[in-house]
Backbone as CSV, one residue per row, in Angstrom:
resi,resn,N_x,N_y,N_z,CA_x,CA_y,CA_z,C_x,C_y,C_z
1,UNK,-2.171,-49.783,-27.501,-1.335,-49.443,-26.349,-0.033,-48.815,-26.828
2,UNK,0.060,-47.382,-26.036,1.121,-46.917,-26.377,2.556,-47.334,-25.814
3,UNK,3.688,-47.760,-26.195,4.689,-48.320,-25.239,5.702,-47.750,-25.270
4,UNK,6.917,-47.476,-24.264,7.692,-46.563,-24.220,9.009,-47.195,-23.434
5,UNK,10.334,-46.659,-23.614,11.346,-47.268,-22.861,12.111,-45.800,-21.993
6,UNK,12.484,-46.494,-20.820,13.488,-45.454,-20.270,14.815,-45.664,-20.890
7,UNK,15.353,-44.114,-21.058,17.051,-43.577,-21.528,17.731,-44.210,-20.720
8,UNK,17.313,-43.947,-19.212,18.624,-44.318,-17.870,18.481,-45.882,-18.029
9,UNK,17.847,-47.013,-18.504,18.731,-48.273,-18.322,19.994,-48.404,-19.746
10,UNK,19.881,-47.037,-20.385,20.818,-47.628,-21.714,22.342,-46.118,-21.169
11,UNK,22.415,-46.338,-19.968,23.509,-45.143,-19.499,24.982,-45.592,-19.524
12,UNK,25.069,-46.224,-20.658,26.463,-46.960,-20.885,26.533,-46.659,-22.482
13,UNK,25.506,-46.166,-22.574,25.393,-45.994,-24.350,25.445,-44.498,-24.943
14,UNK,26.267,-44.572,-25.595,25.862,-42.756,-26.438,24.413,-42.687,-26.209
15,UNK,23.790,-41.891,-26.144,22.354,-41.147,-26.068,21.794,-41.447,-27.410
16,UNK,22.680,-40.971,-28.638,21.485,-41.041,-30.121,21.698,-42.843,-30.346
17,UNK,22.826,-44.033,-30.156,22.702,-45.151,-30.327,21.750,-45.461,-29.111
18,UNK,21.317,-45.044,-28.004,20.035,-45.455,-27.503,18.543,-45.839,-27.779
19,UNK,18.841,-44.077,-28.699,17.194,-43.435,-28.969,17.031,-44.446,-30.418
20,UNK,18.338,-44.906,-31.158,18.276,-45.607,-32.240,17.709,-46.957,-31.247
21,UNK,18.257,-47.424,-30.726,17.856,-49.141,-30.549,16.646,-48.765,-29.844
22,UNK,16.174,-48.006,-28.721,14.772,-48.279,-28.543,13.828,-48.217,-29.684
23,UNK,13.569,-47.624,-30.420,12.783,-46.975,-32.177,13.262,-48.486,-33.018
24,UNK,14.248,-48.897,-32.631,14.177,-50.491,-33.734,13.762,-51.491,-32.975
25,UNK,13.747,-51.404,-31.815,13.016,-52.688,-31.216,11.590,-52.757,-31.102
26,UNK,10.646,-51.512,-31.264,9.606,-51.212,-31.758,8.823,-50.257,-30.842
27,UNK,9.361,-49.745,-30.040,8.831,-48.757,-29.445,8.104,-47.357,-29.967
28,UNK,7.359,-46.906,-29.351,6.604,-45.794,-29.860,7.351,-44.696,-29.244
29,UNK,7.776,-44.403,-28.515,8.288,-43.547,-27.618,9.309,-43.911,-26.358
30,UNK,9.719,-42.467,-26.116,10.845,-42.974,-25.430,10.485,-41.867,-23.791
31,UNK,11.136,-42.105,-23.040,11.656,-41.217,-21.672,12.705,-41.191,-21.534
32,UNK,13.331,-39.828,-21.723,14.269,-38.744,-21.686,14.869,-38.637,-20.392
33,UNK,15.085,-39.147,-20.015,15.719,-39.381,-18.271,17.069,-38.474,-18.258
34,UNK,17.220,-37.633,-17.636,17.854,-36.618,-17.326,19.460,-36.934,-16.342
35,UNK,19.237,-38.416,-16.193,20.335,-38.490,-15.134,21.066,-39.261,-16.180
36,UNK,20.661,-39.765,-17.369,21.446,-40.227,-18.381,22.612,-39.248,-18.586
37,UNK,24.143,-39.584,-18.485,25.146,-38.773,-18.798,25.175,-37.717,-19.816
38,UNK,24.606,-38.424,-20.834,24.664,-37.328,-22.103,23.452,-35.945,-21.993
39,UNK,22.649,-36.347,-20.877,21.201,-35.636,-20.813,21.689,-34.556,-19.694
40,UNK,22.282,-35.141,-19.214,22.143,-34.547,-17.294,22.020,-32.693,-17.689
41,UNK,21.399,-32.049,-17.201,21.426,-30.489,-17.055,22.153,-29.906,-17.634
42,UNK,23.556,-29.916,-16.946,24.649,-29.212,-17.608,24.958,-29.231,-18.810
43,UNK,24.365,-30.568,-19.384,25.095,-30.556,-20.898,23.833,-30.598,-21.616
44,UNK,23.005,-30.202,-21.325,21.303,-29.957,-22.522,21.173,-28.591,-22.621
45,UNK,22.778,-28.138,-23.513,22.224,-26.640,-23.619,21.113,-27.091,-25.127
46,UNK,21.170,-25.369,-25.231,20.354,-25.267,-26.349,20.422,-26.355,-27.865
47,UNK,21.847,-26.198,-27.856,22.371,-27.177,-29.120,22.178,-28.185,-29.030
48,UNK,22.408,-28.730,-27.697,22.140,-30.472,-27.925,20.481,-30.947,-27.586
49,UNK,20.017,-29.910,-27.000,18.451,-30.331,-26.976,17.811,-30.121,-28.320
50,UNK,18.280,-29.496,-29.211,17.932,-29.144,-30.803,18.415,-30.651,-31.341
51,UNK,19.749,-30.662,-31.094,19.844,-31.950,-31.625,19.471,-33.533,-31.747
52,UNK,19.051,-33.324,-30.059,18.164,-34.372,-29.655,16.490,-34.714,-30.193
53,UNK,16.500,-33.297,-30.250,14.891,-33.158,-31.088,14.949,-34.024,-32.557
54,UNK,15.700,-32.971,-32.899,15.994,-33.555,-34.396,16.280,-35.174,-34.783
55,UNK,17.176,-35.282,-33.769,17.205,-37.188,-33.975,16.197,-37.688,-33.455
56,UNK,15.299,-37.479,-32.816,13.913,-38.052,-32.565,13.196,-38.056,-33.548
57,UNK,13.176,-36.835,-34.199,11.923,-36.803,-35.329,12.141,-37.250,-36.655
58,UNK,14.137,-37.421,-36.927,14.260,-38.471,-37.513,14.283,-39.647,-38.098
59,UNK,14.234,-40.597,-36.507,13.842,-41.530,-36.434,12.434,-41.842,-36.513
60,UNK,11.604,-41.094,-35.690,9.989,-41.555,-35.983,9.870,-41.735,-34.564
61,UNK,10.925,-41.595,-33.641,10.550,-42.013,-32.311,10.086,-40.795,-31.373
62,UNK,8.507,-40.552,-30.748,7.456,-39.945,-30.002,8.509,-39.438,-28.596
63,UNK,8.170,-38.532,-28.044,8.555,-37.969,-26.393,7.713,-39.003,-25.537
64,UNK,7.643,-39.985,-25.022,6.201,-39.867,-24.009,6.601,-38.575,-22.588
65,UNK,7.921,-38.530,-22.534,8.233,-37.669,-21.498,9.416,-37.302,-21.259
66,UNK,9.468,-36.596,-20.295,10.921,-36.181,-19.872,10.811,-36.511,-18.399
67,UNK,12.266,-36.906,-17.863,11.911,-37.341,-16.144,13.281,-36.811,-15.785
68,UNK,13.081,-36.496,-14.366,14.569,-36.130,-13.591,14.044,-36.730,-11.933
69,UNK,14.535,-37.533,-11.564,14.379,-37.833,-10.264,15.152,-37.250,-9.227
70,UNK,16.838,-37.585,-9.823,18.003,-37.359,-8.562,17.905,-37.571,-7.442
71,UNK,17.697,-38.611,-7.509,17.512,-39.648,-6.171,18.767,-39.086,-5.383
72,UNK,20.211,-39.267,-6.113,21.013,-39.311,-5.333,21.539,-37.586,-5.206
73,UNK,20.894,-36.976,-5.348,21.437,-35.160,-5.854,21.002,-34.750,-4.083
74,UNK,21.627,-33.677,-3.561,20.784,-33.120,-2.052,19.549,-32.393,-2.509
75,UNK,19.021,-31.823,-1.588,17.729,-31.432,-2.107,18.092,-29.927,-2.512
76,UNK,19.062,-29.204,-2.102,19.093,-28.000,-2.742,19.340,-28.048,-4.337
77,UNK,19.776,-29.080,-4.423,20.573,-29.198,-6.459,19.816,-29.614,-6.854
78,UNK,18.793,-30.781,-6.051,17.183,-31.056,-6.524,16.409,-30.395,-6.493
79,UNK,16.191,-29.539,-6.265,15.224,-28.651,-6.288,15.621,-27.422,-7.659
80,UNK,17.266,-27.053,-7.848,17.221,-26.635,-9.079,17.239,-27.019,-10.110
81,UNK,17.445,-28.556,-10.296,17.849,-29.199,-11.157,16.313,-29.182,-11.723
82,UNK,15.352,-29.403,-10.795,14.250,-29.205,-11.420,13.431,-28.490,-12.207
83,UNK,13.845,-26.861,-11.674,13.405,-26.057,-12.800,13.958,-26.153,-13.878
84,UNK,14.939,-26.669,-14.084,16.291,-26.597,-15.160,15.415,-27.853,-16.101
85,UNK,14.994,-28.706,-15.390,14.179,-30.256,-16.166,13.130,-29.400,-16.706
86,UNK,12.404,-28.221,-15.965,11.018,-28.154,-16.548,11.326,-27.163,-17.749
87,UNK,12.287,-26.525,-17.731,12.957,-25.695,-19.064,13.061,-26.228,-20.100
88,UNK,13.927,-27.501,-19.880,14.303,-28.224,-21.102,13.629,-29.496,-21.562
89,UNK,12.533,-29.786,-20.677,11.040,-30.306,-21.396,10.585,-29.612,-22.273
90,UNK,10.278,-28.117,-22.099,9.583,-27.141,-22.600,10.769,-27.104,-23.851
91,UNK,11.533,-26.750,-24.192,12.291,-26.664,-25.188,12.616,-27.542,-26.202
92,UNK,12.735,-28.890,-25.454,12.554,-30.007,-26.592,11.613,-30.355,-26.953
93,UNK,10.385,-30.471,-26.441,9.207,-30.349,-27.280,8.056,-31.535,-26.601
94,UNK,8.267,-31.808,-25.162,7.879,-32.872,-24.296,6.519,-32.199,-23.766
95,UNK,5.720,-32.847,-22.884,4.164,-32.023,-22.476,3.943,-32.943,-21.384
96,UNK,5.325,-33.468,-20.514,4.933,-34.041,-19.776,6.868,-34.662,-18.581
97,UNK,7.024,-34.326,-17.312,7.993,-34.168,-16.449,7.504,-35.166,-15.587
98,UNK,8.601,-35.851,-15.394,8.020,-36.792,-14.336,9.050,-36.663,-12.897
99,UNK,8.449,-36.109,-12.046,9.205,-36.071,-10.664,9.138,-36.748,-9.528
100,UNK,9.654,-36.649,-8.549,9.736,-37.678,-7.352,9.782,-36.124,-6.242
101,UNK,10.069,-37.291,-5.261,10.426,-36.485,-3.811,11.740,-36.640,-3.115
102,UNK,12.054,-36.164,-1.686,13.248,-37.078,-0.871,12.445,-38.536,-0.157
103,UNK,12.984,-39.005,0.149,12.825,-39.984,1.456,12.031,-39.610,2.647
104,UNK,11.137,-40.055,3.069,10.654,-39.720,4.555,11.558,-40.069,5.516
105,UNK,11.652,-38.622,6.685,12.784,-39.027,7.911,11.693,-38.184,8.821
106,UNK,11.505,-38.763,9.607,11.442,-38.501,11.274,11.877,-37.391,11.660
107,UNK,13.452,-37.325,11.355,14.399,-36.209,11.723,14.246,-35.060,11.222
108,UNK,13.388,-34.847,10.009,12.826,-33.371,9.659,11.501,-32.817,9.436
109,UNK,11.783,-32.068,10.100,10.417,-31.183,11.074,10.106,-30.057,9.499
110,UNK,8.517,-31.027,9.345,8.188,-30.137,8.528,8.047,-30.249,7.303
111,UNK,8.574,-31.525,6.778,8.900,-32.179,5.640,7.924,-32.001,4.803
112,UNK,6.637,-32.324,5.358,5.297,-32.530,4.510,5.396,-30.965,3.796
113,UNK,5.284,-30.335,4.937,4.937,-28.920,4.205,5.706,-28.422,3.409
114,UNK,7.027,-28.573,3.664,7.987,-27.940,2.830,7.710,-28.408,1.320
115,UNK,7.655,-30.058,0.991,7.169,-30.360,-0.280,6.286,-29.393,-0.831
116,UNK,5.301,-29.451,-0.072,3.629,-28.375,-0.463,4.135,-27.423,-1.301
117,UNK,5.163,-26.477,-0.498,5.049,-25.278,-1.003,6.000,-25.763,-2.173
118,UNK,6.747,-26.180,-2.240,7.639,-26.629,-3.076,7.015,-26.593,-4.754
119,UNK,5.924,-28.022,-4.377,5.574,-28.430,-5.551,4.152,-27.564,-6.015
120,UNK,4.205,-26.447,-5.151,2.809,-25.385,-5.879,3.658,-24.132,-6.605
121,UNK,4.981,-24.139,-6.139,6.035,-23.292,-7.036,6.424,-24.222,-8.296
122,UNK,7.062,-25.375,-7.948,7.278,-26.301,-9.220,5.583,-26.213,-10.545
123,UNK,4.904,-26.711,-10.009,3.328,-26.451,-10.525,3.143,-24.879,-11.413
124,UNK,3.226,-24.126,-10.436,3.179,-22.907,-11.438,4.112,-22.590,-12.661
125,UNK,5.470,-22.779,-12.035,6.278,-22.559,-12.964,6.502,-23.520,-14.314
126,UNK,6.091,-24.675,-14.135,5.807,-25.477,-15.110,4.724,-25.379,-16.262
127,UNK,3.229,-24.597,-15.487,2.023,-24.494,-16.253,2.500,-23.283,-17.245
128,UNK,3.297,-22.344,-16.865,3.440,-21.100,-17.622,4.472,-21.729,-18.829
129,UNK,5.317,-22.990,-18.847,5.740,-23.354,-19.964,5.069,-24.653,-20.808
130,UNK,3.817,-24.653,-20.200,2.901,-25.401,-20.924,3.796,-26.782,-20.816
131,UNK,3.848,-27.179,-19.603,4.607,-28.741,-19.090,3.747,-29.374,-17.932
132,UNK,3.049,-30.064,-18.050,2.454,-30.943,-17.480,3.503,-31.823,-16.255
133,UNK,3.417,-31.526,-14.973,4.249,-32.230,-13.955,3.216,-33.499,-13.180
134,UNK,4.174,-35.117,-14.112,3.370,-36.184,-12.864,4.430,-36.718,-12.061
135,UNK,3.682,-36.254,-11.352,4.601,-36.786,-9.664,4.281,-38.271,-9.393
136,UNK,5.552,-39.023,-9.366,5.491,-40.815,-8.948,5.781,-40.643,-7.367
137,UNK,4.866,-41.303,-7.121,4.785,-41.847,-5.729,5.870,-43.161,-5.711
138,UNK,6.463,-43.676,-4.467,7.499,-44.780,-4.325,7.714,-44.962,-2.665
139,UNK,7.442,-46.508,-2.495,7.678,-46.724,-1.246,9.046,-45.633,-0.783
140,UNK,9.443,-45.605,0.589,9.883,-45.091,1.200,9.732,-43.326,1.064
141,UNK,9.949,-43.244,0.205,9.329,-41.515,-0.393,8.267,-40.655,1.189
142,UNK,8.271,-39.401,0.698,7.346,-38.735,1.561,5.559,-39.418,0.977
143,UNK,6.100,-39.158,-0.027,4.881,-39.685,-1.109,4.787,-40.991,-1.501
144,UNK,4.179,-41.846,-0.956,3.939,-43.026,-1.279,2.547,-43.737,-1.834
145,UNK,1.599,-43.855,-1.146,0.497,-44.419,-1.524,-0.241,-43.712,-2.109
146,UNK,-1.399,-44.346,-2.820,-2.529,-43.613,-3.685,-2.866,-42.500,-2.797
147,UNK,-3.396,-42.510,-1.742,-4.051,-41.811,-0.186,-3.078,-40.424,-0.500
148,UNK,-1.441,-41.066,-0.030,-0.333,-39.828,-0.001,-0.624,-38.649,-0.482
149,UNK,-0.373,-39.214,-2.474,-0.228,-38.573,-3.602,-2.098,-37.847,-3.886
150,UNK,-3.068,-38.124,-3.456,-4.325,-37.489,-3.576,-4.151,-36.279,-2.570
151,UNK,-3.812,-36.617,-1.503,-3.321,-35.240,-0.299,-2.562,-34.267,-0.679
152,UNK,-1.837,-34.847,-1.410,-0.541,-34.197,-2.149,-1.385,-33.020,-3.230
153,UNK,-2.194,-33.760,-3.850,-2.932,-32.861,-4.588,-3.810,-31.758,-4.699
154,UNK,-4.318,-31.981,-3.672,-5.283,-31.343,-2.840,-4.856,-30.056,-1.961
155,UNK,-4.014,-30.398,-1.656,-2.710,-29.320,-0.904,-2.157,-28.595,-1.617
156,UNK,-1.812,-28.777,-2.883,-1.112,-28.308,-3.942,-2.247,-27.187,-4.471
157,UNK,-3.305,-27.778,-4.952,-4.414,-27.191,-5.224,-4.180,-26.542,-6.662
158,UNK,-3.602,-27.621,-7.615,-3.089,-27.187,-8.801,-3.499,-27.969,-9.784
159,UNK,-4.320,-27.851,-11.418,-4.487,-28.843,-12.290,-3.161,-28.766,-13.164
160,UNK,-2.469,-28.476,-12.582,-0.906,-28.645,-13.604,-0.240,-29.918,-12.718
161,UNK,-0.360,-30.237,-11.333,0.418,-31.592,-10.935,-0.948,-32.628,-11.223
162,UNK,-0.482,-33.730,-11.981,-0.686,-34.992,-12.263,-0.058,-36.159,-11.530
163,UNK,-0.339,-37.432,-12.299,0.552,-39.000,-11.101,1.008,-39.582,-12.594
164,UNK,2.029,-39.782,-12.293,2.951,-40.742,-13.316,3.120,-41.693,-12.254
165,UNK,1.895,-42.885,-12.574,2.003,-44.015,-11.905,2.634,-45.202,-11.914
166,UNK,3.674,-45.819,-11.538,4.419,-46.831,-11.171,3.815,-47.691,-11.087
167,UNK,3.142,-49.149,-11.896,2.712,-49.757,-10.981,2.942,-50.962,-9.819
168,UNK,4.524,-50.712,-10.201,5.122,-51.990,-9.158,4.764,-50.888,-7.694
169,UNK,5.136,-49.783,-7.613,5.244,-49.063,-6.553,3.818,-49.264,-5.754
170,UNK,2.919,-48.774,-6.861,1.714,-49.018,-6.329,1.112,-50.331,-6.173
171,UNK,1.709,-51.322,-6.331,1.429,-52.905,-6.016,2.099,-53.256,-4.826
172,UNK,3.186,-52.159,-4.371,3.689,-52.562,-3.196,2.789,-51.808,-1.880
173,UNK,2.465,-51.089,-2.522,2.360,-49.588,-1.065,0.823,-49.503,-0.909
174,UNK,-0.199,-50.450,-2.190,-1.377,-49.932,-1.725,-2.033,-51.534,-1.851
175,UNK,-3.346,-51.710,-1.100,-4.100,-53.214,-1.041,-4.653,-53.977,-2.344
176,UNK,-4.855,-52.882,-3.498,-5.476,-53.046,-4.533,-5.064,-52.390,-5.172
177,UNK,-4.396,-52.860,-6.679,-3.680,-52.187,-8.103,-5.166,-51.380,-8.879
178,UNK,-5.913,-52.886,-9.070,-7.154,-51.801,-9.882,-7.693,-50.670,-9.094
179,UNK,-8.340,-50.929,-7.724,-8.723,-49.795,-6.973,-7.961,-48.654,-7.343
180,UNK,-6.741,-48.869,-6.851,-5.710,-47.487,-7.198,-6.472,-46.367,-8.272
181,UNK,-5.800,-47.724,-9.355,-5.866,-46.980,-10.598,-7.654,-46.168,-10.474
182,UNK,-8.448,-46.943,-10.358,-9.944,-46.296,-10.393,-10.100,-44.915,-9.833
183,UNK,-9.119,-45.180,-8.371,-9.198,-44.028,-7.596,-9.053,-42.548,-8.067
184,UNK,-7.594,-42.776,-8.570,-6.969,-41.606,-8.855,-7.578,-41.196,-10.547
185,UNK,-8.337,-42.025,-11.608,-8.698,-41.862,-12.282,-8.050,-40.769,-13.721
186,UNK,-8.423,-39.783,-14.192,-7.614,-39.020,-15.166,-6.407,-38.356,-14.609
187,UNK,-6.557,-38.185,-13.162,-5.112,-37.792,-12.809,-3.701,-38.671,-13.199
188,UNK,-4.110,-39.615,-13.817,-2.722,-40.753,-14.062,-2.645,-40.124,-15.729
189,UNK,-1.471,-39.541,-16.115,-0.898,-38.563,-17.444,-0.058,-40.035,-17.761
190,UNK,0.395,-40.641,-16.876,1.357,-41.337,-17.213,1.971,-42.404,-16.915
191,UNK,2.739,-43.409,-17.209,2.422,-44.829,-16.477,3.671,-45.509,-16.990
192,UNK,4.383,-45.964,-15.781,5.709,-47.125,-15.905,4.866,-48.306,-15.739
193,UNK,5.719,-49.257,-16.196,5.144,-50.715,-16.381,6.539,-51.308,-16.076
194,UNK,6.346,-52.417,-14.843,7.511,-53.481,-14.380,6.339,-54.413,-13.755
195,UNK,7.018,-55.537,-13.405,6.397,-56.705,-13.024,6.972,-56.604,-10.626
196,UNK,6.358,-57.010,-9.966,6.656,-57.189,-8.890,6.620,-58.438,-8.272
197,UNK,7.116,-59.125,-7.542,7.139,-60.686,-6.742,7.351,-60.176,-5.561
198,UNK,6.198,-60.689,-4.584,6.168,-60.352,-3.043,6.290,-59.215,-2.540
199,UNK,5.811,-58.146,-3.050,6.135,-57.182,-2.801,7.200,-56.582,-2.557
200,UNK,8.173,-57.040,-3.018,9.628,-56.538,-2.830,9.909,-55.745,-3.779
201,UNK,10.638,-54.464,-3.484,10.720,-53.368,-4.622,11.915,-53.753,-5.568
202,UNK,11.536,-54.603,-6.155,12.773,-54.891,-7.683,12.130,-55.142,-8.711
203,UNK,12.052,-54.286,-9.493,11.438,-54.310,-10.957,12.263,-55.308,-11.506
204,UNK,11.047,-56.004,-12.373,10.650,-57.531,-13.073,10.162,-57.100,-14.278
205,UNK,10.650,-58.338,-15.320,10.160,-58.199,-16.648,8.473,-58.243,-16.397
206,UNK,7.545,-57.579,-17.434,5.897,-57.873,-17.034,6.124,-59.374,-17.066
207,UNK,4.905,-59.661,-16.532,4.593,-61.154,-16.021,6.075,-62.169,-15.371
208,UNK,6.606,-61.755,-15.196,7.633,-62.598,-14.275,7.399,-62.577,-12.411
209,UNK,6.343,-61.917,-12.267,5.687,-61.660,-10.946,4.128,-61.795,-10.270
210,UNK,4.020,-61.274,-9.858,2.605,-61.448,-9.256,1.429,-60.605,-9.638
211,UNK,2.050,-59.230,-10.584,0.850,-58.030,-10.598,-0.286,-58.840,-11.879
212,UNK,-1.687,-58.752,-11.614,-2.347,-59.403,-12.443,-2.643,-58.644,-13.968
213,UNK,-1.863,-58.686,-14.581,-2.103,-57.502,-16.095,-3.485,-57.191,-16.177
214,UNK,-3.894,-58.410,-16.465,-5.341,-58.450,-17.240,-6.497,-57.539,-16.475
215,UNK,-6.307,-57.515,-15.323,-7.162,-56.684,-14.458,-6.626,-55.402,-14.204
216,UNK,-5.537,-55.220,-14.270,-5.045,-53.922,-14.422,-4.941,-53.212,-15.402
217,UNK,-5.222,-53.506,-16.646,-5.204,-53.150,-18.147,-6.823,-52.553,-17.824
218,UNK,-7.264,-53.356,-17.457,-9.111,-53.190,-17.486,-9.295,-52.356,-16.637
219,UNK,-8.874,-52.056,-15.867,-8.661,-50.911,-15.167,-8.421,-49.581,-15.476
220,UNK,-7.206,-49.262,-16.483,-6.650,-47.964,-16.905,-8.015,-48.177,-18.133
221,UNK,-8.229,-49.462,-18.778,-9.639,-49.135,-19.896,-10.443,-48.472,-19.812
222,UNK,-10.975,-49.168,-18.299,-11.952,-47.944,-17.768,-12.515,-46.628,-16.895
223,UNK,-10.593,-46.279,-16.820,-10.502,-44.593,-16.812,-10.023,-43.872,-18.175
224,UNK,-10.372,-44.829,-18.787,-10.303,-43.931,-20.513,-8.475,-43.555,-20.887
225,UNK,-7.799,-44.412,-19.925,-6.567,-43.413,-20.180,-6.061,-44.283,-21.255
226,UNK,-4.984,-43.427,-22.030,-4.723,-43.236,-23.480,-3.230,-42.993,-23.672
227,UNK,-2.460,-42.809,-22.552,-1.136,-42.000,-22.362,-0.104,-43.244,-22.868
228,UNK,1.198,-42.999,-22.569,2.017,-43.692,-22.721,2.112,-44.796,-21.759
229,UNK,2.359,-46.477,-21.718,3.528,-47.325,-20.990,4.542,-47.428,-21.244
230,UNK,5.612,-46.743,-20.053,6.788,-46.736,-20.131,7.391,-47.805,-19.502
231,UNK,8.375,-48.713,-19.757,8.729,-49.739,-19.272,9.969,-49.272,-18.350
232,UNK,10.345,-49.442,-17.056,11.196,-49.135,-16.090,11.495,-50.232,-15.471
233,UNK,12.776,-50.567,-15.890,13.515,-51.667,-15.036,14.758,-51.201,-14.290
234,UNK,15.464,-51.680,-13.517,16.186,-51.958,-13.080,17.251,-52.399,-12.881
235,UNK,18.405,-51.864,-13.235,19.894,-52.760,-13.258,20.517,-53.608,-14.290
236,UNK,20.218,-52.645,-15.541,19.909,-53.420,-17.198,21.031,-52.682,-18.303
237,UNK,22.134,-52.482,-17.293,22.932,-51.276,-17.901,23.945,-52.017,-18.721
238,UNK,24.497,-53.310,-18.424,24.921,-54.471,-18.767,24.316,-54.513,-20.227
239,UNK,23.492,-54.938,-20.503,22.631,-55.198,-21.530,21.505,-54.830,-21.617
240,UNK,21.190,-53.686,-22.186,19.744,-52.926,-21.989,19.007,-53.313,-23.412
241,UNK,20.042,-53.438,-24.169,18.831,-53.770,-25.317,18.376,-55.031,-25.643
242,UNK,19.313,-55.974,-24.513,18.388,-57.441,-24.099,17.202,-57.422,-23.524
243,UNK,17.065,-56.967,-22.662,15.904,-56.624,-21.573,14.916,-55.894,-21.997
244,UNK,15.021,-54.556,-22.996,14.159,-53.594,-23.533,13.211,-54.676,-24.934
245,UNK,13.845,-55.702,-25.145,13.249,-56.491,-26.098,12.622,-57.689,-25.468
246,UNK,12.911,-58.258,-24.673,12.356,-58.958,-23.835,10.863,-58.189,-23.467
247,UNK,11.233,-57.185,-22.857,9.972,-56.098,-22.482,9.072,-56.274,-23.213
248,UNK,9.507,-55.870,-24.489,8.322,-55.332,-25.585,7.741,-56.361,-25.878
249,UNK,8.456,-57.720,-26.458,7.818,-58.632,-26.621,6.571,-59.284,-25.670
250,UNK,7.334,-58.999,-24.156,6.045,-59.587,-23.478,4.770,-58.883,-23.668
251,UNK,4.757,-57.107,-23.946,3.901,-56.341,-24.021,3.059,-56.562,-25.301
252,UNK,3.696,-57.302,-26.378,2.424,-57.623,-27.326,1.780,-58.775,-26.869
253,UNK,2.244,-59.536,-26.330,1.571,-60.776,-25.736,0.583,-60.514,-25.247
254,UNK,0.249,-59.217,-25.038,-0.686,-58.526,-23.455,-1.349,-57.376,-24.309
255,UNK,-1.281,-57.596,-25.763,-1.922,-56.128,-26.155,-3.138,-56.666,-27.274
């Protein structure tokens, strides 16, 4: 099992003392999270994405990906910020973007479609830099459930969008974790790992909740997938390299 940590819970930390403590706590790889201060757009010119390379391959520590959500960005700066993410995937040396959506509202007429076209422009423009885009589904999102994100695909009508699957998200939003996973099958490039209790959306150390590993492991077994687990928590900015070790440890317990 490949295992991986997110940049954005260590956003209190220089960027290269990050990429150092995830790589000593034993990680294989890391996610490049873009809303990390030192990462954000504006400042990944050419030089510091060279440099970032370079201290990766230094260390010994793998890409599993690059991600930009901007949850909190409007959708016009989200929407450029994105090509700008799929540039500087392609440049640092990543083969894999992990994106989101806005929020579902009532109040806008059209929403579904507008994504569509959206993410069959995002899609193209990504395949021509040889960047693989998985789109995470997340309660409240336009895109939420397994069902959503297959429509999503289908509409798109693109083998360049993939699912970078969540699986607290998908433990909240769909009846069955293994089903899911079965469902959507090689379309999953990519995979966060948190623990869930009651379905409430607050990422949990693994096993501090209800999602059943063991059947969900057996699950991704037998869609052959091979990709990275990235561990995504929540509110760990305090002490991230408490929690990122906590993580890992539970993950050999489970490997």
């Amino acid at each position: 099992m490949k295992t991986g940590f997110r940049t954005v819970g260590f956003s209190k930390w220089n960027i290269f003392d990050a990429l150092k403590k995830i790589k000593e706590i034993g990680y294989e790889g890391v996610e490049l999270c873009l809303e990390h201060p030192d990462m954000q757009s504006e400042k990944m010119d050419d030089e510091m994405i060279a440099d970032v390379r370079r201290y990766l391959d230094g260390i010994g520590l793998e890409i599993a990906s690059v991600s930009y959500h901007g949850d909190n960005d409007p959708l016009d700066v989200k929407i450029s910020n994105t090509y700008k993410a799929i540039d500087i995937a392609n440049k640092i040396g990543a083969s894999i973007l992990i994106i989101n959506c806005e929020k579902k509202s009532n109040e806008v007429a059209g929403q579904y479609e507008s994504l569509v076209k959206r993410m069959k422009d995002f899609a193209s423009y990504a395949e021509q830099r040889g960047i693989v885009l998985a789109f995470e589904p997340e309660p409240l999102l336009i895109i939420q459930t397994v069902d959503d994100m297959i429509r999503l695909m289908d509409d798109v009508c693109s083998d360049n969008l993939k699912v970078n699957m969540d699986v607290g998200h998908t433990y909240i939003t769909d009846p069955d974790l293994p089903e899911a996973i079965l469902k959507l099958k090689d379309k999953i490039v990519h995979v966060h790992l948190e623990d869930i209790k009651n379905k409430v959306h607050s990422h949990l150390y693994p096993l501090d909740g209800d999602i059943d590993y063991k059947k969900m492991f057996h699950a991704f077994e037998e869609i052959g997938y091979n990709g990275y687990y990235v561990i995504d928590m929540f509110y760990i900015q305090e002490a991230p390299d408490v929690h990122a070790k906590v993580c890992f440890d539970r993950l050999q317990k489970l490997s």
